[in-house]
C-alpha positions in Angstrom: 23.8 122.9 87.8 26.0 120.2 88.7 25.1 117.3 90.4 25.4 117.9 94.0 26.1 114.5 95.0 29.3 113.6 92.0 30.3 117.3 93.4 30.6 116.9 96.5 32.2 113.4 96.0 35.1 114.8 94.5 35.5 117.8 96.4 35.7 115.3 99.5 38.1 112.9 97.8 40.2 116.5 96.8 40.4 117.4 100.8 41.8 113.7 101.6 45.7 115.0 99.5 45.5 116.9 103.1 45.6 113.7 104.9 49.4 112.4 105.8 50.1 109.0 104.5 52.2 107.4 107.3 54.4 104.9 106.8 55.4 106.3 103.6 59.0 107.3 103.3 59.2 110.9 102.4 60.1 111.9 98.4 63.2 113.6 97.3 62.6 113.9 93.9 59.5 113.9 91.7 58.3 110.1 92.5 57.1 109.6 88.9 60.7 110.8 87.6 61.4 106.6 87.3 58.5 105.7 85.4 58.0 105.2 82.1 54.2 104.4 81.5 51.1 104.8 83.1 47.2 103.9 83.2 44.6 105.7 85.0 40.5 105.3 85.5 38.8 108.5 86.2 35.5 110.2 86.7 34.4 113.6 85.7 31.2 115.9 86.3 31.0 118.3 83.7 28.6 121.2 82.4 27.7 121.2 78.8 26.2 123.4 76.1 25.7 123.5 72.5 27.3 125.7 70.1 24.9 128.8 69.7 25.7 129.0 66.1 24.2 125.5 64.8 20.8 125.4 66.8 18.1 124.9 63.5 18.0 121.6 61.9 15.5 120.8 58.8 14.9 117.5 59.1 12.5 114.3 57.3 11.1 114.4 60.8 10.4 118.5 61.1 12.2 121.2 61.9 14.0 121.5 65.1 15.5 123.9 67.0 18.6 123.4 70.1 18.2 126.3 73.3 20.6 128.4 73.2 22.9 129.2 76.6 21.6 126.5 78.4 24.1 123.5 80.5 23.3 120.5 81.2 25.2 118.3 82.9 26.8 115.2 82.4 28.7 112.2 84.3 31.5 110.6 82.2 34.2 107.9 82.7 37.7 107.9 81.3 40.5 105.4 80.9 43.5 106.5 79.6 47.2 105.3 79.3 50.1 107.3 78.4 54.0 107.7 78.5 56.5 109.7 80.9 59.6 111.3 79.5 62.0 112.6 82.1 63.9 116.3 80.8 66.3 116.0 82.4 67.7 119.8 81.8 65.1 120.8 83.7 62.1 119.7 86.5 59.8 118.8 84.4 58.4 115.4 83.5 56.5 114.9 80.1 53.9 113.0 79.2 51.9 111.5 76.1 48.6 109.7 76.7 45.5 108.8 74.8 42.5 106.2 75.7 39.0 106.2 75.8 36.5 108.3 77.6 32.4 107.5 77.9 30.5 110.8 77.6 26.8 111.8 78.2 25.3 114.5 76.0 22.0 116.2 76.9 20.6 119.3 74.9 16.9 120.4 75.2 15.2 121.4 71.7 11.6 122.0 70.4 10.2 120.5 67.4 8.2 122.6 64.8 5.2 122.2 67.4 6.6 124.2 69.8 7.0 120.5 71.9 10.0 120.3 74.4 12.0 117.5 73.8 15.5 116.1 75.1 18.2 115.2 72.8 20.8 112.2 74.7 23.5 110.6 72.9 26.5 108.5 74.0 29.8 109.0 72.5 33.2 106.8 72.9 35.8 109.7 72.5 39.5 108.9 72.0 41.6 111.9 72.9 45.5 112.2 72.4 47.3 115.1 74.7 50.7 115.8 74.6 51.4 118.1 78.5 54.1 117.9 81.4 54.5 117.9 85.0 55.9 121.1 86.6 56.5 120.3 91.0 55.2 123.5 92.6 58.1 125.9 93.6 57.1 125.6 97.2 55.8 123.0 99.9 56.4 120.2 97.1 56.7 118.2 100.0 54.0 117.5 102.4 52.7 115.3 104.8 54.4 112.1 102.7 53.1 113.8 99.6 54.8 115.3 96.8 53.1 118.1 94.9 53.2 119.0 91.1 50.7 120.4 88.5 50.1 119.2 85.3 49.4 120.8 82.1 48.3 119.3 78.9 46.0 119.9 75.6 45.5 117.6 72.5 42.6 116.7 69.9 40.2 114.3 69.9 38.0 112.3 67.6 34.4 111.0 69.1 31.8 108.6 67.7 28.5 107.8 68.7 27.1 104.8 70.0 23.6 105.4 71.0 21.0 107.8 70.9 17.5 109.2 71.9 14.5 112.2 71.3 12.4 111.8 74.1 9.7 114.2 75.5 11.9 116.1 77.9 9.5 115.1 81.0 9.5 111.5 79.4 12.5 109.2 79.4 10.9 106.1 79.0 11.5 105.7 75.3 14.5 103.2 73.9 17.7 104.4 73.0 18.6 103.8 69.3 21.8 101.9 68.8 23.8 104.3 65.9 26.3 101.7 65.1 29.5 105.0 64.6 27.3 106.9 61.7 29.9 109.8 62.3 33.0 111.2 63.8 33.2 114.5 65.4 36.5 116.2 66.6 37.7 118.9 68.9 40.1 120.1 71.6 40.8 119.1 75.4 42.5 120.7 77.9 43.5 120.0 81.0 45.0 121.7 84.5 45.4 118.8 87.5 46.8 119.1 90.5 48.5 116.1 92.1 50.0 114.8 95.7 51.8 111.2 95.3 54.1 109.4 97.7 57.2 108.1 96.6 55.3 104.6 95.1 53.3 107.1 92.8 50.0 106.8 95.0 48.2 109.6 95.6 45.4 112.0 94.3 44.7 113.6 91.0 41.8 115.9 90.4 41.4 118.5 87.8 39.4 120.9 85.6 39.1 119.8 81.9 37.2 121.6 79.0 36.7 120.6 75.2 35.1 121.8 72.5 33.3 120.4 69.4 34.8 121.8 65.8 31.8 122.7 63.7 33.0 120.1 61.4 31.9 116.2 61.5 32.6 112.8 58.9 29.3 111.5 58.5 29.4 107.4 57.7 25.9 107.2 57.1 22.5 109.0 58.2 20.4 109.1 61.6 16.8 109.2 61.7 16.8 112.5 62.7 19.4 114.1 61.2 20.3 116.2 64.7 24.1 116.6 64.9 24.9 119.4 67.8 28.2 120.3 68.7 28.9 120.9 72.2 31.3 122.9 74.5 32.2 121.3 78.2 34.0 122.2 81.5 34.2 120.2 84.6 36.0 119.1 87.4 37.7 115.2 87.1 38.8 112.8 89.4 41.1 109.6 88.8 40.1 106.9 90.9 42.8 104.5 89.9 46.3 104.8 88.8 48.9 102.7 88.2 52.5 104.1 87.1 55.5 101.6 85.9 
């Protein structure tokens, strides 16, 4: 279950594109139709589980085994920065952006003793999405605020950068530093929906999902030899944008 805390956060911070920004002088047009670039710091609560089809490692260590249908969830951070290209045969704005985005990964797994343990690892994941900017057919302008959705979807490649097995009731253990032993890649996808005045302040908040191909470059080996792949959905938030 999601944190109720991070949930309720962004649900709140959602409910404030209902607020009127006064003082703001109302938008015509799309108000990121004259930028160019843009940079943006987000958070996101998400839900994860591990592909079902790769739960059994053989290991030096023992076997182990991933449970299956079980979410755990996980708080990450995202910076991205991207590009805006205005069509202008039609009302749509596009956009190319990549970055880097800090993600927590939990999985719960027994060893051959029947022990529950806790798998977390920390990846730096570097997405690139290609999507655009459709303004909603109706009310696109409200309370100072101009409306839009966006769509976008792209592939990622994500790395490592430290890890831990821990008794699940027992997170007192160090993390071990991997130092990028592998990549992993996948897809992302995202729906947003936005309200920004006519500086390009506003709110953004979304759902994103991504998925782990069953596929991975390994550099060099872990200690344990536990490489899950993991499916995610979960709302996001950006906290800071800047358009120019």
């Amino acid at each position: 279950m999601l944190p109720r805390i991070a949930l309720t956060t962004i649900l709140s911070s959602t409910l404030l594109m209902l607020n009127p920004l006064k003082g703001q002088p109302v938008p015509q047009e799309d108000p990121l139709a004259g930028f160019k670039n843009f940079f943006e710091i987000g958070i996101s609560v998400s839900a994860v589980r591990i592909n079902t089809e790769f739960t059994r490692f053989q290991t030096l260590k023992g076997d182990f085994e991933f449970r299956k249908n079980h979410y755990q969830p996980s708080i990450d951070a995202d910076f991205s920065f991207g590009w805006l290209i205005n069509d202008k045969s039609a009302p749509v704005i596009w956009r190319v952006n990549t970055g880097v985005n800090l993600l927590n990964r939990n999985a719960e797994l027994t060893d051959g003793t029947g022990r529950d343990l806790l798998l977390s690892t920390g990846y730096l994941q570097v997405p690139l999405q290609v999507g655009l900017r459709s303004p909603l057919k109706f009310n696109t302008i409200r309370n100072y605020l101009f409306r839009a959705f966006e769509f976008s979807a792209g592939l990622y490649a994500a790395t490592p950068f430290m890890q831990k097995l821990d008794l699940k009731d027992n997170l007192d253990s160090k993390a071990d530093f991997l130092g990028f032993n592998y990549f992993k890649f996948g897809l992302i996808g995202e729906v947003a929906f936005t309200a920004f005045s006519s500086s390009g302040n506003g709110h953004k908040a979304g759902l994103r999902v991504s998925l782990d191909f069953a596929t991975m470059a390994k550099l060099s080996e872990t200690e344990y030899q536990l490489y899950p792949y993991y499916y995610s959905a979960g709302l996001f938030y950006i906290l800071i944008n800047e358009y120019k």
